[in-house]
MISE-993616 format. One record per residue (C-alpha): residue number from 1; x, y, z. Coordinates in steps of 0.001 Angstrom, whole numbers, plus 500000, padded with zeros to 6 digits. Layout:
<rec><num>NUM</num><px>X</px><py>Y</py><pz>Z</pz></rec>
...
***
This chain:
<rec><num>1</num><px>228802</px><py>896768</py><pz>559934</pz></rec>
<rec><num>2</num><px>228288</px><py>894435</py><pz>557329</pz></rec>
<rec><num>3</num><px>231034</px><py>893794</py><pz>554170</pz></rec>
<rec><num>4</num><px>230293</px><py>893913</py><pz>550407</pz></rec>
<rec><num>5</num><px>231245</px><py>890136</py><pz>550366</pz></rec>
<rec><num>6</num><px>231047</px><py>887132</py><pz>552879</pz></rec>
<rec><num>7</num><px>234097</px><py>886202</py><pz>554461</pz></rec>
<rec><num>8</num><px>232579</px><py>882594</py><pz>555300</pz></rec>
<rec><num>9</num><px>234601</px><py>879909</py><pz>552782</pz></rec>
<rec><num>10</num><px>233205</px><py>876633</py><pz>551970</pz></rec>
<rec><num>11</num><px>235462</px><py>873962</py><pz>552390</pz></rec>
<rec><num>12</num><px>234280</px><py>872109</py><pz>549617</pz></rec>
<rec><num>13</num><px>235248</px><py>874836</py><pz>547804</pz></rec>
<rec><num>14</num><px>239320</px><py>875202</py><pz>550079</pz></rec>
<rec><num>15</num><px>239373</px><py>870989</py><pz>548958</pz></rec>
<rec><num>16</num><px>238481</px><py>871854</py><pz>545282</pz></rec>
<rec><num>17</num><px>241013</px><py>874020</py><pz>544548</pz></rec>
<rec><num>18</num><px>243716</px><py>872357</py><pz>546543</pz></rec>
<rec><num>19</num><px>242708</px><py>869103</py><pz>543980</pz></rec>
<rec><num>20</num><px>242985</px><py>871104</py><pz>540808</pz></rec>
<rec><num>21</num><px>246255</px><py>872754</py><pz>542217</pz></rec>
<rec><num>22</num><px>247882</px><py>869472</py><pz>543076</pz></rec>
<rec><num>23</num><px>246722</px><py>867933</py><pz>539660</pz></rec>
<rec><num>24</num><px>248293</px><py>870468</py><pz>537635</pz></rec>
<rec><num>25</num><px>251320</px><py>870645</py><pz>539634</pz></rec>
<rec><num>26</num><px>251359</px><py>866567</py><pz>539332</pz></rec>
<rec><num>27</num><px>251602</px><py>866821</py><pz>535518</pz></rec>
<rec><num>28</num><px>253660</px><py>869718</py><pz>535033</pz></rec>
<rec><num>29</num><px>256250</px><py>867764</py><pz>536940</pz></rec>
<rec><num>30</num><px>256108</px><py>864782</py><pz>535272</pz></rec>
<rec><num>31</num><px>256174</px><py>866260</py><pz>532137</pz></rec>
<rec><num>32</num><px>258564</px><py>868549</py><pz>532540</pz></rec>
<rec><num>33</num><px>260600</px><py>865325</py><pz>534017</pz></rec>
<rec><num>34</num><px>259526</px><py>863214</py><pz>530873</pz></rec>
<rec><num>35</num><px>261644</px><py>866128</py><pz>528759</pz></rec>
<rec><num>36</num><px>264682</px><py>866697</py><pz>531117</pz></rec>
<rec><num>37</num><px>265067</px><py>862681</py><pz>530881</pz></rec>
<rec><num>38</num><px>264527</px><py>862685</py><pz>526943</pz></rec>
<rec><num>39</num><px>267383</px><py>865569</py><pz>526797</pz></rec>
<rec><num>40</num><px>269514</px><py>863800</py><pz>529554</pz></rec>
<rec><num>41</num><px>269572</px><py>860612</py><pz>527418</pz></rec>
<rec><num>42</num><px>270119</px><py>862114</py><pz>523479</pz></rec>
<rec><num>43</num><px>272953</px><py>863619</py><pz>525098</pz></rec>
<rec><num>44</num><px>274626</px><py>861009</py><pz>526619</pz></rec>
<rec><num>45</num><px>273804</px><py>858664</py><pz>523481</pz></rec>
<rec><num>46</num><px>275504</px><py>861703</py><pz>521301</pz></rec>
<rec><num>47</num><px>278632</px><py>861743</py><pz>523765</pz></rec>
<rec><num>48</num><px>279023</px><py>858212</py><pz>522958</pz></rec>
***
């Protein structure tokens, strides 16, 4: 009994995706923490 597609995975393939993946979640992060510091600072300088 044969399936419609092969189970085998390439790990080039596993190591590709795991790249991309921890790229994007690299610069999400940073630019989500290059905002929250840009709002963390205007509001302490308006506080003043």
């Amino acid at each position: 009994m044969q399936n419609g597609k092969p189970t085998s995975r390439s790990p080039l393939r596993i190591i590709l995706w795991s790249l991309i993946a921890a790229f994007v979640l690299f610069c999400g992060g940073y630019y989500l923490g290059k905002d929250l510091a840009q709002r963390d600072n205007a509001q302490q300088s308006a506080g003043r």
